[in-house]
C-alpha angles and dihedrals in degrees: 000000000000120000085238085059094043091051094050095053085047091052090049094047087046092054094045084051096055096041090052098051083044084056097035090050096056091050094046083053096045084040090046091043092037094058092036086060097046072054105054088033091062103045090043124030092017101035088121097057104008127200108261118244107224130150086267098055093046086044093059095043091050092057093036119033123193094355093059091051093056104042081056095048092053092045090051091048085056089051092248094127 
């Protein structure tokens, strides 16, 4: 193996890391905010009958972030939940 070809794997690795930490970052931010919100939602608008907290809710709103909170804001508002 050349060190040309050495430096260019390197190059390429290099350029995977840093697009994955770019990707994993926004997810860590919707997952952190999504979370933040089911939280605020359910001491504020939904303080009367909360949305319960179980492995599933927090689950959902891990993979999908705000728009998990809300989707379960809006199912627990329908009485689905």
């Amino acid at each position: 193996m050349s060190p040309l070809e050495i430096l260019v794997y390197f190059i390429i690795v290099l350029t995977v890391i840093v697009l994955l930490l770019k990707v994993m970052k926004k997810l860590i931010y919707n997952t952190v905010l999504g979370l933040l919100l089911l939280f605020i939602l359910n001491n504020t608008i939904f303080a009367n009958d909360p949305i319960p907290i179980k492995i599933w809710t927090i689950v959902i709103t891990a993979i999908f972030g705000i728009l998990g909170a809300v989707l379960l804001a809006i199912a627990n508002y329908l009485g689905f939940i």
